[in-house]
N, C-alpha and C positions, 0 to 999 in steps of 0.2 A: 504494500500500500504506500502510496508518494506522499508526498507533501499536501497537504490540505490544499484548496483549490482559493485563487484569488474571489475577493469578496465583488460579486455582480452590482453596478450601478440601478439595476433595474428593482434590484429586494429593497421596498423603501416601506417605512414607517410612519403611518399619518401620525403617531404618538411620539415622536420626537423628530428633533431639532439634525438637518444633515452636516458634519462639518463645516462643509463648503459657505456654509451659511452663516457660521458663526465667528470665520477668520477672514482677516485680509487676503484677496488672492493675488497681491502687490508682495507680499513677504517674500523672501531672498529662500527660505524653506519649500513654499510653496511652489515656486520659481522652476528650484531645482529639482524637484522631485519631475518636472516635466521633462528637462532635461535628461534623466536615470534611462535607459530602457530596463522597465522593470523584468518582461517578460525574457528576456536574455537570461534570467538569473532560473526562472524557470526552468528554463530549455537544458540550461547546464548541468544545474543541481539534483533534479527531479531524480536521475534515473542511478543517483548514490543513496537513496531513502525508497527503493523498492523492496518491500515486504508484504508477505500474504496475510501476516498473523501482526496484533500491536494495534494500537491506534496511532491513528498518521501524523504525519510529521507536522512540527508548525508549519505555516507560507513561509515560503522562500521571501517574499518581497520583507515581510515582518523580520526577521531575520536578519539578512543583510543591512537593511534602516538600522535593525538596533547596533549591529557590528559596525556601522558607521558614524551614527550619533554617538557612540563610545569615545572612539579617536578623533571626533573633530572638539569633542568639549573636554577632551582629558579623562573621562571618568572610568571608575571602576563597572564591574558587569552588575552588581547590586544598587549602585546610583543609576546606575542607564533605566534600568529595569523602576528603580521605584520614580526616576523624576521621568520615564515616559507617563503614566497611570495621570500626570500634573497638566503635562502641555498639549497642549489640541494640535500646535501646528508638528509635533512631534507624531501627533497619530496619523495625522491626513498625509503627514510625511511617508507612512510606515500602511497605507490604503487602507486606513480606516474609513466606512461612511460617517459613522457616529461616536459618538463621546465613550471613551470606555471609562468607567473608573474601579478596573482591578486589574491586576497588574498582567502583561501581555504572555507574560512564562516566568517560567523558576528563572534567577540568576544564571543556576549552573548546566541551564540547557544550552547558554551562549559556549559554554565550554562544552557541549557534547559536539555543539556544531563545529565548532573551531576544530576539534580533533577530527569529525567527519568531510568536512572539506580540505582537510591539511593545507600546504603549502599552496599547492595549486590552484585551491578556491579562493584562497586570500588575494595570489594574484588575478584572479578572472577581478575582484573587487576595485584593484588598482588598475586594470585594464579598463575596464566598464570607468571608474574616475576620470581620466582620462581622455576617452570618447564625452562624455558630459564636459570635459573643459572644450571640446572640441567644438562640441553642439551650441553651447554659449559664447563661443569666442573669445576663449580667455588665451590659446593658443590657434596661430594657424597652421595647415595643413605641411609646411616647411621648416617649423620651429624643432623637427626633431633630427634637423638634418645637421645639427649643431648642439652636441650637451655638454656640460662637465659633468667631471669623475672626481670625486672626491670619496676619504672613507673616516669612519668615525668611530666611535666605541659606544655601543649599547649596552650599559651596566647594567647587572642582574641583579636582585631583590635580594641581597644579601647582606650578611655585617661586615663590618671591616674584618677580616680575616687574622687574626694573633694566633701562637702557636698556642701558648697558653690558654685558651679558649676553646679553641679544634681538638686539642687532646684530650682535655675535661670532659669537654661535648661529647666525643666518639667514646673514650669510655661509660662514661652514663648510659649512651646508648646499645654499645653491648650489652652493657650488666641488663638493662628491661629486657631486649632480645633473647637473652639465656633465662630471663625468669619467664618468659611468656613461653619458651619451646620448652622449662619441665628443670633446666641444667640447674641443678646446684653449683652452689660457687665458693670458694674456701675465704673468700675477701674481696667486697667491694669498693673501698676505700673513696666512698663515699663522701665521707665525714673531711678525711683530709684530701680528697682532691677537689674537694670546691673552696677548700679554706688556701690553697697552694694556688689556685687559679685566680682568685683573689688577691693575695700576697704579691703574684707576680704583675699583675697592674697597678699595684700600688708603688713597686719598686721601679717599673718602667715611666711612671708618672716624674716621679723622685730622678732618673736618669740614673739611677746604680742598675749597671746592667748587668755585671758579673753576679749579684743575689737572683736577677733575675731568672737568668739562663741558670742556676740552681733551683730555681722553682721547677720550670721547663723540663730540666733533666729529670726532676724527684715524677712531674705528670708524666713523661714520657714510659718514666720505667713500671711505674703503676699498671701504664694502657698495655705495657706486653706483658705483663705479668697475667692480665684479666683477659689476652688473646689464648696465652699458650693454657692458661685455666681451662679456659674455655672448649679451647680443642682436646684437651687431655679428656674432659669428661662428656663432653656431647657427641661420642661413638661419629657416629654418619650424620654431617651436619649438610642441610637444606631446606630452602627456603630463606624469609628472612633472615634469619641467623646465620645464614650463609653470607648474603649480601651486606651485613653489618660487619660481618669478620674481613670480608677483604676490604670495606671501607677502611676501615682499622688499621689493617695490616698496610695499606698503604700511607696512610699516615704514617704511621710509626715508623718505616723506614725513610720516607722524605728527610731530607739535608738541607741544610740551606742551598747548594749548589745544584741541587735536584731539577730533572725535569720532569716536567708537565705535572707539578704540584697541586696539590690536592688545596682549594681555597674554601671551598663550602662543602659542607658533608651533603645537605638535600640536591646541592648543584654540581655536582664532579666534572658538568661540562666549563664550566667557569674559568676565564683565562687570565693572566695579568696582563696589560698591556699599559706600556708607556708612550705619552702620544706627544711629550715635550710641552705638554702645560706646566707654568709653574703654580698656578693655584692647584691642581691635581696631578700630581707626577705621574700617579700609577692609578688608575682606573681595572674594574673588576667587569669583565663581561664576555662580549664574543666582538670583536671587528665587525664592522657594516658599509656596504661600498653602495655609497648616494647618485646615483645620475640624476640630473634637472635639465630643461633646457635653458640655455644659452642666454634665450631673450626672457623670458616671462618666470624661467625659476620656477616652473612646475615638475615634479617628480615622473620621470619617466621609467624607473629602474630602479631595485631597493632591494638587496638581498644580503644575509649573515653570510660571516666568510671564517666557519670555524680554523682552528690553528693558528690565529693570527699570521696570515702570510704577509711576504713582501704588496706594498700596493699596484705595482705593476703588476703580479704577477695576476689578479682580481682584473682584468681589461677585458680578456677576452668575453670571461662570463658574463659580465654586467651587459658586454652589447649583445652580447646571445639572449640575454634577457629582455633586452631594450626592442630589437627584433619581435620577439615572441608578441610584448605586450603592445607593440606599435603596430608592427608588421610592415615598419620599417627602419634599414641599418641606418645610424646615421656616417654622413660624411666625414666630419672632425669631431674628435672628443679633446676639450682643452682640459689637461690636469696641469699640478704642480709637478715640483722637482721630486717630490718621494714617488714618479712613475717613469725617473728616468734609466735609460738602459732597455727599453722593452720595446717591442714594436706589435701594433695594434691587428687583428685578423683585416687579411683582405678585405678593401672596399672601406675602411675608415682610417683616418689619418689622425696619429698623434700629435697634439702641438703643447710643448710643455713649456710652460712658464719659464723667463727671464732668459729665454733661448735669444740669440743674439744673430743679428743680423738677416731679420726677417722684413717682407715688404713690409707696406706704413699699414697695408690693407690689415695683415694679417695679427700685428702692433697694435692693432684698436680693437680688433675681434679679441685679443688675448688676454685685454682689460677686464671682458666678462667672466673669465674667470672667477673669480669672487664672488658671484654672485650663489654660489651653492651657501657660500657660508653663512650667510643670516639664514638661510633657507634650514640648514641644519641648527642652529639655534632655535627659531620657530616649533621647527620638529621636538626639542627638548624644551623648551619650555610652553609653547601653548598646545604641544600635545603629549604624549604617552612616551619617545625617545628614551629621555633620563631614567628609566624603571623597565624593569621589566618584571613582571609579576609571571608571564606563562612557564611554564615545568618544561626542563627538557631540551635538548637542540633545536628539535620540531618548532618550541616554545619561542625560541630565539628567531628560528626563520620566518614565521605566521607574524610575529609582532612588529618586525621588522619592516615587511610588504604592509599590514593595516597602518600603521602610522604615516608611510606614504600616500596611501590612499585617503588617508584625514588630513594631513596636509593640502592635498588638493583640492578636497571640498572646501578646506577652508577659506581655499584664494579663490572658487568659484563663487562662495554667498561672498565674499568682500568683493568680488567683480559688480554683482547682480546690485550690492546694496551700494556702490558707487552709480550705476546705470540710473537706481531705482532714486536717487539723492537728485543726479541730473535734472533727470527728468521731471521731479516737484519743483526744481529751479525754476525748469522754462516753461512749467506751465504756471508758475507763481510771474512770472518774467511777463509772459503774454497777458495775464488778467491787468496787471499793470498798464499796459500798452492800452489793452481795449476800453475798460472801463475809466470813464473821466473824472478827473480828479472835484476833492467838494469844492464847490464855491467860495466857502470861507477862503478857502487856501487860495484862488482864484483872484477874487476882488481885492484891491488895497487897502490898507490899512487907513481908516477914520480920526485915529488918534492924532 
């Protein structure tokens, strides 16, 4: 059984009030929604929620609106969810005829869908954006034969990472795993490894780092002590317990020198990455490689680039991408100096920054460059970038694609609601013109 069927114009109720009736159909919401091809979403979706047994799936169109209303206001899947139930222009957004006031679904059906369209649904959402910036004219049909590349760091939903902390944390977590699988245990040290995990932030606050790294040593030796416990007495160990022992185990042997370090126990995919800020030297998350075009700094291309690679090395995919979601390549991609040394797949040209001795033409195109970068600021502060809350690699890749696709609504309703500005001007402009001024103002003064 698919998705429940979009709501017919024709089912009307003489006992209530139709949206249409009770909102502006000038709103920049409204606007855009004509812009969407809903039924695309349809077409694509429909035949991932085919079952014989279950009741059906929500509408795709309700769905999608809410996975977009999400990323263009910032919000969590529980604010989307309750401040939809509040706003009308939010329901007629999302094809409602009428006012609903209970809430459209669970929060965490947004997360069943996200996991059922994966990667690839998220971009059909940035691709459909996309064509709406098209529809509206926020880009034209050439703007994508020219973009930059740039990449960024999508922090994950974590704490700051101490070793002191990770080792406390991971053993605590064994010790429940072994009491929930049955394993007795000869000492949980308990008592003193939360008081040593403590001590050693107090010491590191202090700047005595030699008591420190004596804290460190005392958690470290405790967590193998409560591994090899562990495994001495839990015979054939699987399942969770399984999976909590090699978290462990990998910890405890990480070094300061170590690679590919363990920074979040719930996150193991989590990377460091240094990006040469000095307000934040070392950021926690996955690389993310931004395409925009050129002229207008709409999102063309958004994809996680696990491993932290070199940024050259991220060119080819990003235009495989850019392709895919355009269907078509562009001609020059302008990056910086951290994509020099590489040369771009057939049919698009590199031109990186502070290269020297280029025409005057190519000298002023070069300029726009920069223009990704407030584009990514945006993306981290007036939408979702800076966090990321989804689970998982997958997590990293899905959240990556929707924030570009919130970005682009969001310079679609700022297009719509400058047009919509205009245009009260000049018809405020022409009432002026037509209508004759009062006579007072007219005859002279008597005084």
């Amino acid at each position: 059984m698919g998705p429940k069927p979009a709501k017919s114009t024709d089912d009307h109720d003489l006992f209530r009030t139709e949206l249409v009736n009770l909102i502006d159909q000038r709103h920049e919401l409204v606007r855009l929604a004509e812009l969407i091809d809903w039924q695309a979403f349809a077409n694509e979706w429909s035949p991932q929620f085919v079952s014989t047994t279950g009741r059906p799936a929500l509408p795709t169109r309700l769905m999608a609106s809410l996975l977009y209303l999400k990323h263009v206001y910032a919000l969590s899947d529980e604010d989307t969810v309750a401040r939809w139930s509040e706003n009308p222009y939010w329901q007629h957004f999302s094809g409602e005829l009428y006012f609903q006031h209970e809430l459209p679904c669970d929060p965490s059906s947004l997360v069943r869908w996200r996991q059922r369209i994966g990667e690839a649904g998220c971009e059909w959402l940035l691709a459909q954006s996309i064509e709406a910036a098209r529809r509206g004219r926020v880009i034209k049909r050439d703007s994508v034969d020219t973009v930059v590349l740039d990449t960024t760091v999508q922090p994950k939903a974590i704490a700051h990472p101490t070793d002191s902390r990770l080792l406390n944390k991971a053993r605590e977590q064994l010790v429940n795993a072994a009491q929930d699988a049955g394993v007795t245990q000869r000492q949980s040290y308990a008592r003193v490894g939360k008081a040593a995990e403590h001590q050693a932030g107090r010491y590191a606050h202090a700047k005595q780092y030699r008591r420190m790294q004596r804290e460190i040593r005392k958690l470290r030796t405790w967590l193998g002590r409560v591994i090899r416990d562990v495994q001495r007495r839990g015979g054939e160990i699987t399942g969770a317990l399984k999976t909590k022992i090699e978290i462990a185990q990998r910890l405890y042997e990480q070094r300061r020198d170590s690679k590919n370090k363990l920074y979040a126990l719930h996150a193991p995919e989590v990377e460091c990455i240094a990006k040469g800020k000095a307000r934040t030297p070392y950021e926690f998350g996955v690389k993310t490689s931004v395409a925009v075009t050129a002229k207008e700094g709409l999102v063309v291309g958004m994809r996680s680039m696990p491993g932290n690679p070199y940024d050259g090395h991220t060119v080819d995919s990003q235009i495989e991408q850019i392709g895919i979601l355009t269907g078509t390549t562009p001609k020059m991609a302008l990056v910086d100096r951290g994509y020099r040394g590489v040369q771009a797949s057939a049919g698009t040209r590199l031109l990186v920054s502070h290269t020297r001795r280029l025409p005057k033409r190519l000298k002023k195109l070069l300029q726009r460059r920069q223009v990704v970068e407030p584009m990514i600021g945006h993306m981290k502060t007036d939408g979702l970038l800076d966090r990321n809350w989804l689970k998982g690699a997958l997590g990293d890749a899905m959240h990556a694609v929707l924030c570009g696709a919130g970005h682009n609504l969001r310079m679609i309703l700022a297009h719509l609601r400058v047009l919509y500005c205009a245009l009260v001007g000049q018809l405020m402009l022409a009432l002026m013109l037509v209508t004759p001024a009062p006579r007072s103002l007219l005859a002279p003064s008597t005084r």
